[in-house]
Backbone bond lengths (Angstrom), bond angles and torsions (degrees), N, CA, C in turn:
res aa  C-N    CA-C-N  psi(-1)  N-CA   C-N-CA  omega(-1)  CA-C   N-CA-C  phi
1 X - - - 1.457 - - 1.529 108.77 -
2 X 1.280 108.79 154.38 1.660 105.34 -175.29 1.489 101.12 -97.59
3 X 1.477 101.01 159.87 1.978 95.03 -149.63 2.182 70.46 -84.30
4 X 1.201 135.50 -36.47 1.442 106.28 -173.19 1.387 128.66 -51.65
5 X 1.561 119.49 -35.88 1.200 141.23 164.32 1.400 97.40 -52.44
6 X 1.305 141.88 -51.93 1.373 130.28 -143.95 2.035 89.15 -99.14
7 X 1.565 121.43 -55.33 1.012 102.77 150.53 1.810 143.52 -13.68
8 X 1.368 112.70 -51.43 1.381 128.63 -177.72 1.564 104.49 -68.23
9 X 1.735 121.22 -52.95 1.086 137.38 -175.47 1.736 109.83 -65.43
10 X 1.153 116.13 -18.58 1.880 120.61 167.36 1.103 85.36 -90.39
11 X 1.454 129.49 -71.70 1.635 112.54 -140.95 1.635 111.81 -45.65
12 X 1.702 100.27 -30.05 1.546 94.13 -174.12 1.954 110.66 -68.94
13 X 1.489 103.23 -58.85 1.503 102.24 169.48 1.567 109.67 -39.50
14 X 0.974 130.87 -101.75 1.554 126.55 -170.76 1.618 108.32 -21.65
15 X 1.654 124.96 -35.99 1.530 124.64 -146.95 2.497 75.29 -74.04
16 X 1.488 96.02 -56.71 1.465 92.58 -152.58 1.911 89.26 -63.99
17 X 1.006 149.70 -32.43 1.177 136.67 -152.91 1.769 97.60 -78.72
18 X 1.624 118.24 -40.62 1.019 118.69 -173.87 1.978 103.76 -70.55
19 X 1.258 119.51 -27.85 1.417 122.70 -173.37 1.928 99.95 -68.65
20 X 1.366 109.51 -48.02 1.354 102.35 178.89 1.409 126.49 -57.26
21 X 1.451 109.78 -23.17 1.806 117.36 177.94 1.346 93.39 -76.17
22 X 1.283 121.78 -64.36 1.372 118.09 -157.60 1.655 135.45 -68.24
23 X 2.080 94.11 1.59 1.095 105.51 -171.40 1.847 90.07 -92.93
24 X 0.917 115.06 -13.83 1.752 115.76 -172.61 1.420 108.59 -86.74
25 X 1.844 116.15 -17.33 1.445 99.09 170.70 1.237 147.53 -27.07
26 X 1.366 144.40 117.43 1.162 122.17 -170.01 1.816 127.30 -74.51
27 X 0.601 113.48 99.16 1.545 102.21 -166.65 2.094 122.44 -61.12
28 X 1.356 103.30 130.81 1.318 101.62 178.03 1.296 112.36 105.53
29 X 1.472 106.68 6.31 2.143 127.86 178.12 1.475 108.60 -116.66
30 X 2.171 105.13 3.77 1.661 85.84 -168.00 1.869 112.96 -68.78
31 X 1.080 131.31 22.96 1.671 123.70 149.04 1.262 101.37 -108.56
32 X 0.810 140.10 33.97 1.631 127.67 161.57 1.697 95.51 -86.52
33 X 1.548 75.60 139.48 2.676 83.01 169.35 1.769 77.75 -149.92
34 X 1.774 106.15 163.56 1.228 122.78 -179.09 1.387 100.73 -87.64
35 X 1.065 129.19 -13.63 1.317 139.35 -163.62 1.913 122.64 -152.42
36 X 1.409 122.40 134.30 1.426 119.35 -177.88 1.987 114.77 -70.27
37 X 0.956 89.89 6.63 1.677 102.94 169.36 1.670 115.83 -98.21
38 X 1.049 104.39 -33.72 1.591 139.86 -167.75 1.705 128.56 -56.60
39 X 1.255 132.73 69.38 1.027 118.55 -166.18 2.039 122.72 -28.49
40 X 1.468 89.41 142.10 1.707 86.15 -178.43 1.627 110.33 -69.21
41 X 1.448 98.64 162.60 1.783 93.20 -179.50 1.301 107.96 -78.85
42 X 1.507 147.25 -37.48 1.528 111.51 162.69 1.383 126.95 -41.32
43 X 1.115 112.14 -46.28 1.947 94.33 -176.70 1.543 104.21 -77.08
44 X 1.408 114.93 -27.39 1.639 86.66 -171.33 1.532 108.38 -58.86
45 X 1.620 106.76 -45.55 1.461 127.79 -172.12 1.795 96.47 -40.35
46 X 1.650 116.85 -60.43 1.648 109.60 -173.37 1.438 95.90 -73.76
47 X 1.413 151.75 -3.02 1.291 104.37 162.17 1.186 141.72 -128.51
48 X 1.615 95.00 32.21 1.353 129.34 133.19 1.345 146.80 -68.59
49 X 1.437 113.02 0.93 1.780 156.59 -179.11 1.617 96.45 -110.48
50 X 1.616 97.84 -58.36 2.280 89.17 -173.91 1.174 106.26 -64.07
51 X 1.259 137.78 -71.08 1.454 147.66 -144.82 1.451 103.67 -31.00
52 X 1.343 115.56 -82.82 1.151 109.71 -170.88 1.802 124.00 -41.19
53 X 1.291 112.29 -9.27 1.712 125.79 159.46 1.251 112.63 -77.67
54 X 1.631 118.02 1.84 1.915 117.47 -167.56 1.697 81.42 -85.59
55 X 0.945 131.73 -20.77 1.657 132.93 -161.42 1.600 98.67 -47.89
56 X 1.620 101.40 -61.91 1.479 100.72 -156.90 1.336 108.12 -92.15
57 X 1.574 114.82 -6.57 1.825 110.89 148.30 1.666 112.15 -41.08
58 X 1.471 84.35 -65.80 1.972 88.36 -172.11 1.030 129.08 -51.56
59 X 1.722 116.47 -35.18 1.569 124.53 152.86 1.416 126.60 -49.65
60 X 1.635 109.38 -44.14 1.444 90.38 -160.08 1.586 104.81 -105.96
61 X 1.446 133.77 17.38 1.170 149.31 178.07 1.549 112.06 -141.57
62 X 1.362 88.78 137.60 1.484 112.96 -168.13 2.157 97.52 -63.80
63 X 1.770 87.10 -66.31 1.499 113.08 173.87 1.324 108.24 -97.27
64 X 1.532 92.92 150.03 1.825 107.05 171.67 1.972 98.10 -138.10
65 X 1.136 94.29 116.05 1.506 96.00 -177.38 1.428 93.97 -100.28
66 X 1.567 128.67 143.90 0.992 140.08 -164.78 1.706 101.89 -101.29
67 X 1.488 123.67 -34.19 1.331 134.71 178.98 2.050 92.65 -55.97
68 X 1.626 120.15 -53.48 1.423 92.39 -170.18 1.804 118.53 -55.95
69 X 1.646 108.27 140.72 1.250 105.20 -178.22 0.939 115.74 -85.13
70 X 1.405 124.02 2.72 2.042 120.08 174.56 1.889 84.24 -102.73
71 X 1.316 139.74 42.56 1.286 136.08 151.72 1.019 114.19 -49.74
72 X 1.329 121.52 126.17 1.321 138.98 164.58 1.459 117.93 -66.20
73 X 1.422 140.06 -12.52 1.121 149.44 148.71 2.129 123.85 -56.13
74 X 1.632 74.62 -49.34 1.989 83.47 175.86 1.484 111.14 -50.67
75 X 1.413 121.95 132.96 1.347 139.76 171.38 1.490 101.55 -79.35
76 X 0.959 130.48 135.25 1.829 137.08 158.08 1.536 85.28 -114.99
77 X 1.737 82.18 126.17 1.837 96.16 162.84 1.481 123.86 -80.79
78 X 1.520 98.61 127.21 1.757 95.46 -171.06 1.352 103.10 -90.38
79 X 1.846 104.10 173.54 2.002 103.45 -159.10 1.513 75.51 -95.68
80 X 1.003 145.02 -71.20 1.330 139.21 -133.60 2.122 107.61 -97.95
81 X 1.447 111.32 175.57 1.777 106.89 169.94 1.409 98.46 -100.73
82 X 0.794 119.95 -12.66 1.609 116.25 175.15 1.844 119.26 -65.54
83 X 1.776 99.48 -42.51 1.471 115.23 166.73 1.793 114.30 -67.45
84 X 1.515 109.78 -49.18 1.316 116.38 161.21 1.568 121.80 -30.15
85 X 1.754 119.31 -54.22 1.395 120.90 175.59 1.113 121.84 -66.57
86 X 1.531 108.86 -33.69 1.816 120.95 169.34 1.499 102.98 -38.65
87 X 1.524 103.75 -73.41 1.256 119.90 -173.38 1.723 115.55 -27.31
88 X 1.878 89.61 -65.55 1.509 87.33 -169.40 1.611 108.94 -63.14
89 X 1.594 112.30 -44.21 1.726 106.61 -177.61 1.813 110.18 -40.52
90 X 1.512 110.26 -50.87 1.799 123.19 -159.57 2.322 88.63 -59.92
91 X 1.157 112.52 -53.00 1.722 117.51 -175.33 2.045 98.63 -62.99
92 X 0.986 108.24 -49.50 1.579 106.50 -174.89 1.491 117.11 -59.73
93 X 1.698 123.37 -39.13 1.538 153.57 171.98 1.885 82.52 -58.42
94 X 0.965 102.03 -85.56 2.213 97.95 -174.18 1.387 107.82 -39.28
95 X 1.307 124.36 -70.05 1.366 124.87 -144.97 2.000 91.36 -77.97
96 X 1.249 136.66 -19.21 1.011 136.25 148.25 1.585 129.92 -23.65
97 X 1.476 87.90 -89.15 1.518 114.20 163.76 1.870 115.16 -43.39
98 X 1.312 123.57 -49.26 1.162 140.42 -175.18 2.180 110.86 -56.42
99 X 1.405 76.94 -61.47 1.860 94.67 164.05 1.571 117.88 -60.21
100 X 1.581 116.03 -40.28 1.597 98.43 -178.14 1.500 91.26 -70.76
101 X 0.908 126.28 -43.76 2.227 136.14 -149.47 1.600 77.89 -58.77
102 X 1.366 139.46 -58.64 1.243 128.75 -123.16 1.848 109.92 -99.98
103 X 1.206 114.97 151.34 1.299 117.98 177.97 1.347 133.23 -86.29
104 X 1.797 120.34 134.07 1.889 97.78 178.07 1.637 123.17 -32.82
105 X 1.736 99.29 -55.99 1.112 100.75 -175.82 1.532 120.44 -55.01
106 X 1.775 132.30 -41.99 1.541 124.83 160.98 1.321 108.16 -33.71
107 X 1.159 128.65 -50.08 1.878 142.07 -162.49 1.496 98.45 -63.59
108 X 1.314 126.98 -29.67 1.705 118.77 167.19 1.165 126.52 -100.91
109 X 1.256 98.80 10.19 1.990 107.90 176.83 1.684 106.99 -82.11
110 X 1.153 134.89 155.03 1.423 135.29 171.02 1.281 111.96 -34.90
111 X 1.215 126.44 175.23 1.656 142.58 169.99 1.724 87.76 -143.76
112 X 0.984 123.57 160.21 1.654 135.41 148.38 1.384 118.28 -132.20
113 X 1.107 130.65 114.71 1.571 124.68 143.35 1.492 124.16 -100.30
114 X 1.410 112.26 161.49 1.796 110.10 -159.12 1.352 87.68 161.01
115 X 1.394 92.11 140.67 1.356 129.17 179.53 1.567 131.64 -106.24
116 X 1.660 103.13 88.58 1.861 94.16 -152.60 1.770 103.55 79.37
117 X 1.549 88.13 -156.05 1.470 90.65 -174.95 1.855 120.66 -81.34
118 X 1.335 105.36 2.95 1.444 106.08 174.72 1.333 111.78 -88.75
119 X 1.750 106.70 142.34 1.732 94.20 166.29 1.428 122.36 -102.39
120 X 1.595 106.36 139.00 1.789 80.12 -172.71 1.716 104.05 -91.96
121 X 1.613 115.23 -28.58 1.954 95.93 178.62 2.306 75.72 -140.23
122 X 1.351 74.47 163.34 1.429 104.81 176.07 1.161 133.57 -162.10
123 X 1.644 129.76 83.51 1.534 127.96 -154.59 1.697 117.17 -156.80
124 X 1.072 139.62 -136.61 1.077 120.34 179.55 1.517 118.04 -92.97
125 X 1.424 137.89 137.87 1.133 128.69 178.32 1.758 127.57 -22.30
126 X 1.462 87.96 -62.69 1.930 97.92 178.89 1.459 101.85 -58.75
127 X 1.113 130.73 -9.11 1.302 117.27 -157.21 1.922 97.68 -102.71
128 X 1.114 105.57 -49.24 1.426 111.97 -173.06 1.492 98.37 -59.96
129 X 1.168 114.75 -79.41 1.992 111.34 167.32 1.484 113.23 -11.21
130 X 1.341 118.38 -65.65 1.957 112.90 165.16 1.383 94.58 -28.42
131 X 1.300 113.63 -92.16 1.391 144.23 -109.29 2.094 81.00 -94.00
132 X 0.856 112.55 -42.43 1.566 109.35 -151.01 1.838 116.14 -106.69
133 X 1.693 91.22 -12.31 1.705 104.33 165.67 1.346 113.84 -127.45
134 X 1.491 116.47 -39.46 1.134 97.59 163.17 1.638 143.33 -105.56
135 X 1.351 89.63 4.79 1.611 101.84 169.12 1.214 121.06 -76.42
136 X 1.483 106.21 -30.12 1.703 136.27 167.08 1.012 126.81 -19.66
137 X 1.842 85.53 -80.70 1.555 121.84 164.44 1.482 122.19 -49.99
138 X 1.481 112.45 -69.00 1.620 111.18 179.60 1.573 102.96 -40.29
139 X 1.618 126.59 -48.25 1.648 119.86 -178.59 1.630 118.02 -39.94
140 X 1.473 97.08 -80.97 1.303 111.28 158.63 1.243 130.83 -26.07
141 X 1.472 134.95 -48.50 1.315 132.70 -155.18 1.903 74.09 -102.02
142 X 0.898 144.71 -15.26 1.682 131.92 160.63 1.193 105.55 -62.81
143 X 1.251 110.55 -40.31 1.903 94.72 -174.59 1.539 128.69 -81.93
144 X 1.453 97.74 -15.71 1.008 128.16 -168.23 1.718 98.64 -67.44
145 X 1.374 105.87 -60.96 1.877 121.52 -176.79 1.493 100.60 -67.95
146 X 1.292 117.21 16.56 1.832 118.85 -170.50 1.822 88.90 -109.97
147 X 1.228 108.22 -39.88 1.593 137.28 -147.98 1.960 80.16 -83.78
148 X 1.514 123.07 -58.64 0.927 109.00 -160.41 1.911 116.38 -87.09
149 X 1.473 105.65 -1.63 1.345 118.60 179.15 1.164 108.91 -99.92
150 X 1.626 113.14 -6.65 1.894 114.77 152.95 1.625 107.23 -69.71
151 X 1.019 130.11 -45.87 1.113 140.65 -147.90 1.657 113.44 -95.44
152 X 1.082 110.83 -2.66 1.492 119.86 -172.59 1.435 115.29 85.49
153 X 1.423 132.47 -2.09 1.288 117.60 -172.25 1.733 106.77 -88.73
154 X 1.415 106.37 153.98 1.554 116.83 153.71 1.175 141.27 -27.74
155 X 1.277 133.19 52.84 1.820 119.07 -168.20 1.631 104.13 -58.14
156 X 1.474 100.79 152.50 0.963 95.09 -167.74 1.997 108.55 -116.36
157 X 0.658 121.60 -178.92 1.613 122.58 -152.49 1.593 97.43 -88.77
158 X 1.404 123.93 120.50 1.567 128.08 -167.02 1.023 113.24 -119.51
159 X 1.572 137.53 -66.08 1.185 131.93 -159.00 1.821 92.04 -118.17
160 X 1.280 109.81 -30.73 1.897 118.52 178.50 1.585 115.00 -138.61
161 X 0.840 123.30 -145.00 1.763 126.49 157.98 0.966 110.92 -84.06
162 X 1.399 89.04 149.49 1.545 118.34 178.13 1.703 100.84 -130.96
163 X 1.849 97.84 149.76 1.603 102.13 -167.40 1.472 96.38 -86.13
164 X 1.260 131.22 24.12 1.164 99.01 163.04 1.604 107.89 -120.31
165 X 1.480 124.45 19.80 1.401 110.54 -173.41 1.886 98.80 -139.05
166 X 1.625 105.27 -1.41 1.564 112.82 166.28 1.169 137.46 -109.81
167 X 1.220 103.95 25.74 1.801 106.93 171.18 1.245 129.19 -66.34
C-alpha cells in the first residue's frame, strides 16, 4: 500500500474520532485545567481540532520552526465547539489536498521541527506524520476525554467502549 493512500485512510479515522470528542466540549470551561500545571481546556480542545492540519505543514515544508509566531503548528484556543469543528474541517481540507499533491518518494525525504536553533525531532517525512500528527493527536484527544469526564460531559466511544454510550 502506498504510505499516502494509507495516510488518507487514518486521517479520515482519527479526523471522525477526533470530531466526536470535540463535539462534546463543554462550552464556557475553556480555562478550566484539572491541575495548575495542566493545559486549559480551550487550547487543549483547539489542538485537538489543529493537528490533523499539521499534515500539510509536514508536506509542504521542509522546516517548521516553532519560535515563528504565525506557526502553523500553534493552537489558538477557540471560544465556541462550533469554531473548534471549523478548525478541525479548515486543517483536514489542507492536509487532504497536501497528501493527494504529494509523492511516496517526498514522504521519505526529512521533515524538521525545532525551535530557534534547537531541533526537537528530525527524520523521515512518513515517519514524523505517524509519530508527530498522529501520535500527537491520539495523546491529546486522551487527555482531552479525561478533561471532559472531569467536567461531567459524555466521552464518547473511540478506539472501544466507552461508559457512557455502552450500557
Amino acid at each position: 500500500m502506498e504510505l499516502k493512500k494509507f495516510f488518507l485512510e487514518q486521517l479520515e479515522t482519527e479526523a471522525a474520532s477526533a470530531r466526536k470528542v470535540l463535539e462534546r466540549v463543554p462550552e464556557g470551561r475553556n480555562t478550566w485545567k484539572p491541575h495548575e500545571r495542566s493545559m486549559e481546556l480551550g487550547y487543549l480542545a483547539s489542538l485537538v481540532a489543529a493537528i490533523p492540519g499539521w499534515i500539510a505543514t509536514m508536506i509542504e515544508n521542509d522546516v517548521t520552526d516553532l519560535n515563528d509566531a504565525a506557526g502553523s503548528l500553534r493552537a489558538r484556543a477557540a471560544s465556541t465547539r462550533q469554531e473548534l469543528l471549523a478548525l478541525l474541517d479548515q486543517g483536514l481540507t489542507k492536509s487532504r489536498q497536501a497528501l493527494k499533491n504529494t509523492t511516496e518518494d517526498h514522504l521519505l525525504e526529512s521533515w524538521r521541527l525545532k525551535m530557534g536553533e534547537r531541533i526537537i525531532t528530525d527524520g523521515p517525512r512518513y515517519q514524523q506524520i505517524r509519530d508527530g500528527a498522529f501520535g500527537h493527536l491520539a495523546h491529546h484527544r486522551g487527555q482531552l476525554t479525561v478533561y471532559l469526564r472531569l467536567n461531567e460531559a459524555k466521552v464518547p466511544a473511540i478506539y472501544g467502549p466507552s461508559a457512557d454510550e455502552w450500557r
